[in-house]
C-alpha positions as CSV (number, residue, x, y, z in Angstrom):
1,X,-18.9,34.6,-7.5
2,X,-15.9,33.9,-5.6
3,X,-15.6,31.4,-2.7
4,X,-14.8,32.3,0.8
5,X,-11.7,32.2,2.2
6,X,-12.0,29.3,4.3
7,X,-13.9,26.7,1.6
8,X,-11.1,27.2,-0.7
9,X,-9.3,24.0,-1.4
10,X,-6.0,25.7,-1.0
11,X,-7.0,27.4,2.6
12,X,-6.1,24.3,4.1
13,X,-3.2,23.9,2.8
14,X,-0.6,25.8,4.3
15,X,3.3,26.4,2.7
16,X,4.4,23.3,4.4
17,X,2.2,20.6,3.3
18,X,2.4,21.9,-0.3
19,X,6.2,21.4,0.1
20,X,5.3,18.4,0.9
21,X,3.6,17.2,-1.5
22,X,5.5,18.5,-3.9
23,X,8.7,16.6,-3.0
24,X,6.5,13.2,-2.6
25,X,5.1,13.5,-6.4
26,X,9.1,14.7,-7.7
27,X,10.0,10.9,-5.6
28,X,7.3,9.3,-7.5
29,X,7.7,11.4,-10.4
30,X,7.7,8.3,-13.0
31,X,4.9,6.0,-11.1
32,X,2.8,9.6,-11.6
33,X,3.6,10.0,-15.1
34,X,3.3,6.9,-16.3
35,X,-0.3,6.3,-14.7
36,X,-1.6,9.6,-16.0
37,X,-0.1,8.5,-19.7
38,X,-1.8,5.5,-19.5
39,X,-4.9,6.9,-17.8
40,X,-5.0,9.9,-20.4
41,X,-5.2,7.7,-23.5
42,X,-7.8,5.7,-22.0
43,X,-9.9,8.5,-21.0
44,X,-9.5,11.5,-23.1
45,X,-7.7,9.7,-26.5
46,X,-9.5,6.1,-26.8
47,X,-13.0,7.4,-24.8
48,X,-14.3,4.1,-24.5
49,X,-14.0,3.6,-20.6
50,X,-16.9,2.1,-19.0
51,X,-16.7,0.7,-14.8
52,X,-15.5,-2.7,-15.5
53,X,-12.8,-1.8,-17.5
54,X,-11.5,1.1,-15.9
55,X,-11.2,-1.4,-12.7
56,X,-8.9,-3.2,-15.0
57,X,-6.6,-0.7,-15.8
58,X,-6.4,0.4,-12.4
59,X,-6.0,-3.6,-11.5
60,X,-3.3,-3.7,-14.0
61,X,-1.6,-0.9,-12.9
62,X,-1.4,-1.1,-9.2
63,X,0.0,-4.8,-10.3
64,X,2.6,-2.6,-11.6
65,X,3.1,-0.7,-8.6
66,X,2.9,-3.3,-5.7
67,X,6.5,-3.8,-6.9
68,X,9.3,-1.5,-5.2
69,X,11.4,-1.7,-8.5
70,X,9.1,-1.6,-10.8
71,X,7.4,1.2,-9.2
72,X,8.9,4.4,-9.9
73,X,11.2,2.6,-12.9
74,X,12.0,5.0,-15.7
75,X,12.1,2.3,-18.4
76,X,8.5,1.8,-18.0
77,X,7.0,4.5,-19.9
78,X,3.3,3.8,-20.3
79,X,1.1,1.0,-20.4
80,X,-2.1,0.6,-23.0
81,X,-4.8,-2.0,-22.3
82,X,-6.4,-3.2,-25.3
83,X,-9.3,-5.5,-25.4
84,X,-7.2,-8.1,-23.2
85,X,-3.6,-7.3,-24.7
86,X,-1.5,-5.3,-22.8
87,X,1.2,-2.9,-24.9
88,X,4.3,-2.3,-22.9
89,X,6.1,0.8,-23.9
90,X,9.7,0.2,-22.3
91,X,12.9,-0.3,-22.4
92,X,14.1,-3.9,-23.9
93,X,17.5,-4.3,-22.6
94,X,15.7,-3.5,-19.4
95,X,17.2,-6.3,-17.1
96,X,13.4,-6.5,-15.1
97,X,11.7,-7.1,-18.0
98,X,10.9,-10.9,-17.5
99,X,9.4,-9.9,-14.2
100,X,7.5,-7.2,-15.4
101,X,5.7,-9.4,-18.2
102,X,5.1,-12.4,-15.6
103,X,3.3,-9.8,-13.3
104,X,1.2,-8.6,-15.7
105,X,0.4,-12.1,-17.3
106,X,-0.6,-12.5,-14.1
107,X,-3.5,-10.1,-14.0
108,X,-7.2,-11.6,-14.5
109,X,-8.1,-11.3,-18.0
110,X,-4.9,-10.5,-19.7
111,X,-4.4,-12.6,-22.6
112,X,-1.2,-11.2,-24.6
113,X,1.5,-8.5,-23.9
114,X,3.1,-7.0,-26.2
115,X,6.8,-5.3,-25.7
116,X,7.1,-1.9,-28.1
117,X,4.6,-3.8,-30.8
118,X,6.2,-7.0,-30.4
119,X,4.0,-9.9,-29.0
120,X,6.1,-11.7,-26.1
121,X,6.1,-15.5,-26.0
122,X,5.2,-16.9,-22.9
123,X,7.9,-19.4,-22.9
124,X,10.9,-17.0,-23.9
125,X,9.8,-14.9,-21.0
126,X,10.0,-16.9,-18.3
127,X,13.3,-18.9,-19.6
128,X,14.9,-15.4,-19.3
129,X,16.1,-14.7,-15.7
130,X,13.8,-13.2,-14.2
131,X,13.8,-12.2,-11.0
132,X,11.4,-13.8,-8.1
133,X,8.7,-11.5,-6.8
């Protein structure tokens, strides 16, 4: 049974707008990637995704994404949110690195972060430079 015309989705989208949209995901192309990585393993790979913690990850990321350079920064390839440890898949001579583990320490409930499957000191971390938010 096909759907008229006009109560297709698409029907209100004319050639323009999807132009549109298309050049605003390419801008944001890593920020989109790396929350449907993160969101794919939670929801389809781990399955264990209730309301309270989904409002974490979503916490955790838009942490992530209230920052202009750590937003749509390609050395951030995906973040994992286990139990109340956080694994980091990144970059290490990333110079924002320090910044990006204080802002995520900073998140309610985070306990440990771990950098490519190395846990982070707290101390080291915040001797390196890091840049002020």
């Amino acid at each position: 049974m096909r759907l008229p015309r006009l109560l297709r989705p698409t029907s209100y989208l004319n050639p323009v707008s999807k132009v549109a949209i298309a050049t605003f995901l390419w801008a944001h192309r890593h920020e989109v990637m790396r929350w449907g990585r993160s969101l794919y393993e939670h929801l389809v790979v781990r399955r264990d995704l209730g309301p309270a913690r989904a409002a974490k990850v979503a916490n955790l990321l838009t942490v992530i994404a209230m920052r202009d350079d750590l937003r749509n920064a390609p050395q951030l390839r995906k973040v994992a949110l286990h139990g109340d440890r956080v694994d980091l898949d990144v970059d290490e001579r990333w110079p924002l690195l320090p910044t990006l583990v204080t802002r995520v320490r900073s998140v309610k409930g985070i306990r440990e972060v771990r950098v490519n499957g190395t846990t982070v000191d707290p101390t080291a971390a915040s001797t390196r430079a890091a840049i002020p938010a």
